[in-house]
ZAGUTOR-720766 format. One record per residue: x, y, z of N, C-alpha, C, O, CB in turn; residue in three letters. Coordinates in steps of 0.2 Angstrom, whole numbers, plus 5000, padded with zeros to 4 digits. Glycine has a CB too. Layout:
[[X Y Z] [X Y Z] [X Y Z] [X Y Z] [X Y Z] 'ALA']
...
# end
This chain:
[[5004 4994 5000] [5000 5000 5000] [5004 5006 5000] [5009 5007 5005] [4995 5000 5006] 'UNK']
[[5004 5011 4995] [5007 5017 4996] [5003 5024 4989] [4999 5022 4985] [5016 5015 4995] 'UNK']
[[5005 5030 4991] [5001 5032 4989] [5005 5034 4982] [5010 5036 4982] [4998 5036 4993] 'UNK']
[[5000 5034 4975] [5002 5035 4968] [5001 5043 4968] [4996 5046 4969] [4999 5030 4962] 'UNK']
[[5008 5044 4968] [5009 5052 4966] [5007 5053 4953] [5009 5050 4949] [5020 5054 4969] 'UNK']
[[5005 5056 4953] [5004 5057 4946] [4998 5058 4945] [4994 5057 4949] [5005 5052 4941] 'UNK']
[[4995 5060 4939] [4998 5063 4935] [5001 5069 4937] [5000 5071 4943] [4994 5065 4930] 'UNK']
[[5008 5073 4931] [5012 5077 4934] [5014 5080 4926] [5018 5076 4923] [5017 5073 4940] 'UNK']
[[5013 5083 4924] [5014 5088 4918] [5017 5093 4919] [5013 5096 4923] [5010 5091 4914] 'UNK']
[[5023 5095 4917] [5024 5101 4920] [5032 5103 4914] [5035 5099 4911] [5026 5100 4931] 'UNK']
[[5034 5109 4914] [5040 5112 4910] [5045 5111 4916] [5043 5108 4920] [5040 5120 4907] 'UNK']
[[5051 5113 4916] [5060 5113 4918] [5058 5117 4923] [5060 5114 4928] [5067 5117 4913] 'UNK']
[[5054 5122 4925] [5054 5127 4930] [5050 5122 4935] [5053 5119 4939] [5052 5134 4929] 'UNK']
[[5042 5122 4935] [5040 5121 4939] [5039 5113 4940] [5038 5110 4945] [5034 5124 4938] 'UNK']
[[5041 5109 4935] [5041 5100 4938] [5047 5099 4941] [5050 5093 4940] [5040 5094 4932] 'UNK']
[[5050 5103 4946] [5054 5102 4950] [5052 5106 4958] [5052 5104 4964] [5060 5104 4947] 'UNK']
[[5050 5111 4956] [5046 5114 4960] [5038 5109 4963] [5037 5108 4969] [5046 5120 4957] 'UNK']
[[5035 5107 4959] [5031 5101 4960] [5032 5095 4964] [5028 5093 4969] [5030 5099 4955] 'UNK']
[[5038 5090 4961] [5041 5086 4966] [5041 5089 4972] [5036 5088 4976] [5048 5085 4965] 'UNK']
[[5046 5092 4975] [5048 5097 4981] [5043 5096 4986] [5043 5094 4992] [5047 5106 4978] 'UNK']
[[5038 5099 4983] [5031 5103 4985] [5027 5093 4988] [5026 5093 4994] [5026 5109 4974] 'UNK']
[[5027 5089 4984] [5024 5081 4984] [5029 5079 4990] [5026 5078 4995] [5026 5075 4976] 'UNK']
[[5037 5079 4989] [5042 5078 4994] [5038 5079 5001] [5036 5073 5004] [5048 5084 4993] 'UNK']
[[5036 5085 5003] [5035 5089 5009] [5030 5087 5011] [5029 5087 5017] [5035 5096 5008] 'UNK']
[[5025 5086 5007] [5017 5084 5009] [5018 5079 5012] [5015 5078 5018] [5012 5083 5004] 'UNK']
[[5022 5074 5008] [5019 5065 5009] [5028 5064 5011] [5031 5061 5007] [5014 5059 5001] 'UNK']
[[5031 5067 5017] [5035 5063 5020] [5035 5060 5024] [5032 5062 5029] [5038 5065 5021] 'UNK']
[[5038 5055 5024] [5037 5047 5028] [5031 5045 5026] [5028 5043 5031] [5037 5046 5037] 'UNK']
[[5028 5044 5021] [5021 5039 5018] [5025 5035 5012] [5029 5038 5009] [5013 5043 5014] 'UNK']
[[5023 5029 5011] [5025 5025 5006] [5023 5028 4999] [5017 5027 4998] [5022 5019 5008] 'UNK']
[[5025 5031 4994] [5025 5033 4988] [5024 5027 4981] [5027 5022 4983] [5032 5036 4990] 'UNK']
[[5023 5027 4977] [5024 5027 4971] [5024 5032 4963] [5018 5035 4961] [5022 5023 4971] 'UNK']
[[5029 5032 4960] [5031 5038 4957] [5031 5033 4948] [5035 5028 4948] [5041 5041 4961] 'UNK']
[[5029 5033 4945] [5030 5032 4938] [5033 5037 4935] [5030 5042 4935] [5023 5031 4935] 'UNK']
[[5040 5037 4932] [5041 5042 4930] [5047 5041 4925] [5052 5038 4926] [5042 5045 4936] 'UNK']
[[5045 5042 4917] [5048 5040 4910] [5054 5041 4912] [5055 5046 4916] [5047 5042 4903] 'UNK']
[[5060 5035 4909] [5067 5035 4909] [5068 5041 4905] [5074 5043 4906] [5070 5028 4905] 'UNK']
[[5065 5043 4901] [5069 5048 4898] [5069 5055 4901] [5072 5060 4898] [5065 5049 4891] 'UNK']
[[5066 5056 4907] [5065 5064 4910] [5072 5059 4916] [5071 5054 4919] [5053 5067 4914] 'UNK']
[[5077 5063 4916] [5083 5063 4919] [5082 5067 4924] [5083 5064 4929] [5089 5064 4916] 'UNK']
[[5080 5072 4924] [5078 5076 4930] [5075 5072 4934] [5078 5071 4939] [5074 5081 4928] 'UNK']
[[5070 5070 4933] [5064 5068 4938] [5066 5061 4943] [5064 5060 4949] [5057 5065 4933] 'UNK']
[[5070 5058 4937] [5073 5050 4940] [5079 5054 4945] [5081 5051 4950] [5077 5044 4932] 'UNK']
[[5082 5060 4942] [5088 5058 4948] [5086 5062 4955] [5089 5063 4960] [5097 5061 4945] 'UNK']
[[5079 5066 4952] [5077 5068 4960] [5075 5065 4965] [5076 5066 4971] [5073 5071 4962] 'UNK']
[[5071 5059 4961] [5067 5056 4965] [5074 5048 4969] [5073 5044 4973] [5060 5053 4959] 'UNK']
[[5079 5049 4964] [5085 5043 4967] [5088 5050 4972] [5090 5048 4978] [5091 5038 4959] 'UNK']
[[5089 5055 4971] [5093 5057 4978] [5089 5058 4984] [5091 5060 4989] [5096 5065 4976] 'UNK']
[[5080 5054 4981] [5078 5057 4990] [5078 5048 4991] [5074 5048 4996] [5068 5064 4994] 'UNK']
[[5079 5042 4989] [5082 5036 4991] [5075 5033 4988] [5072 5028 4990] [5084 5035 5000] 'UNK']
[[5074 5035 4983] [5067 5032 4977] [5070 5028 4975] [5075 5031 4973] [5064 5037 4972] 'UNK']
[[5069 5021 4972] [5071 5018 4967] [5068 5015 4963] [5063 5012 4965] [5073 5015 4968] 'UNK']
[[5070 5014 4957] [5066 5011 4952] [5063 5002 4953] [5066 4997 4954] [5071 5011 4946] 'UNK']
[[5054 5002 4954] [5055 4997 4956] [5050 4991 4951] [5048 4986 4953] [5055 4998 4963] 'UNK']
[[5047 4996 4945] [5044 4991 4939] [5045 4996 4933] [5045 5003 4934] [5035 4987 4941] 'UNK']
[[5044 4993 4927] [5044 4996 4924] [5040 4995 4918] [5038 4989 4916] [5048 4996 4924] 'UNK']
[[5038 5000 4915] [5029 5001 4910] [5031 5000 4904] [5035 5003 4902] [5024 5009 4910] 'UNK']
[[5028 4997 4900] [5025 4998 4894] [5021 5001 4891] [5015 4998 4890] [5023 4995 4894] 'UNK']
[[5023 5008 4889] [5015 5011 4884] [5014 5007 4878] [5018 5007 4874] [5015 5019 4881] 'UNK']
[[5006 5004 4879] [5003 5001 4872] [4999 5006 4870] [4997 5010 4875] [4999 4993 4873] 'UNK']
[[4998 5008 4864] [4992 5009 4860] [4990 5006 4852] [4994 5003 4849] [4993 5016 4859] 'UNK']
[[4983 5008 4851] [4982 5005 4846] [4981 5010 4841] [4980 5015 4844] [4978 5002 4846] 'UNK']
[[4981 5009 4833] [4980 5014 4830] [4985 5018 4830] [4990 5018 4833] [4976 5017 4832] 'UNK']
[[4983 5025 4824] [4987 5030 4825] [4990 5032 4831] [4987 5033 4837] [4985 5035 4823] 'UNK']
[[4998 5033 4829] [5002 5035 4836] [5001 5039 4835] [5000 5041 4829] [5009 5035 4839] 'UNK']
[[5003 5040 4844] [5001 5045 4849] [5007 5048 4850] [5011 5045 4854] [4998 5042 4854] 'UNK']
[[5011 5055 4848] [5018 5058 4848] [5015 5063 4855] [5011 5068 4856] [5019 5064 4839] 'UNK']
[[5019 5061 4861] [5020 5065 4869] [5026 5066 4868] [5030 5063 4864] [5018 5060 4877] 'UNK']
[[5027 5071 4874] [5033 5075 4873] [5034 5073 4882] [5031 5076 4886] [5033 5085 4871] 'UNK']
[[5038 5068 4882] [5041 5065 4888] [5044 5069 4894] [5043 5068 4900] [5045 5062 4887] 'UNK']
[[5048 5073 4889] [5052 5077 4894] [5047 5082 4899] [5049 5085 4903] [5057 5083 4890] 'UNK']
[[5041 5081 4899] [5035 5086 4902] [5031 5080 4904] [5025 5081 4903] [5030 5093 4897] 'UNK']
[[5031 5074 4906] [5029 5071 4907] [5034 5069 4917] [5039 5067 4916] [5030 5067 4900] 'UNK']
[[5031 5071 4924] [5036 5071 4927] [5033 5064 4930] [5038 5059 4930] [5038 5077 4931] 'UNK']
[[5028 5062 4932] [5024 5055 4934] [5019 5055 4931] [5015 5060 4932] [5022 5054 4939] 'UNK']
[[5018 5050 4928] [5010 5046 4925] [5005 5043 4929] [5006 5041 4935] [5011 5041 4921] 'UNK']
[[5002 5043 4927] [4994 5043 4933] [4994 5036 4935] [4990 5033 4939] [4984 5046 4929] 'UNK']
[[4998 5032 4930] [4997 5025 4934] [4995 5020 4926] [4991 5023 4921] [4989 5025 4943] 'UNK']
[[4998 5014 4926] [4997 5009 4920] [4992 5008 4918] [4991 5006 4912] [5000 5003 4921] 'UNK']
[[4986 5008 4922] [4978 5006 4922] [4974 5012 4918] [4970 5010 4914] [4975 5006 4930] 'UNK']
[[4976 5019 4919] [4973 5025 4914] [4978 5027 4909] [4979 5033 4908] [4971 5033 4917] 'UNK']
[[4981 5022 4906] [4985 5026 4898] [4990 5030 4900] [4993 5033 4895] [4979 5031 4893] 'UNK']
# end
């Protein structure tokens, strides 16, 4: 049991300030963070406060792709909503 932090959209300035802000709320509660390999930011904040990676997702879709800009992508709402 822990609580899923996401969705989380945000640009360079404020999806750090966001984290921070999640940090502070929910310290000492069990966490989960979905958060794309490709946003380096996000992964190495969440490994400096002793976060670790501990499954990893698969985006399936059907049909015409779907083009997301990852880097603004800081946590996803979870594998079950897309």
């Amino acid at each position: 049991r822990a609580r899923q932090l996401g969705p989380c959209i945000a640009g360079p300035r404020a999806g750090p300030r966001l984290f921070e802000d999640a940090r502070r709320r929910f310290a000492g509660e069990p966490v989960v963070i979905d958060i794309p390999k490709c946003n380096e930011t996000a992964s190495a904040m969440a490994e400096g406060w002793g976060l670790l990676p501990a499954r990893v997702l698969t985006r399936m879709t059907r049909g015409e792709r779907i083009v997301e800009d990852l880097q603004r992508l800081w946590a996803s709402a979870g594998p079950e909503k897309g």
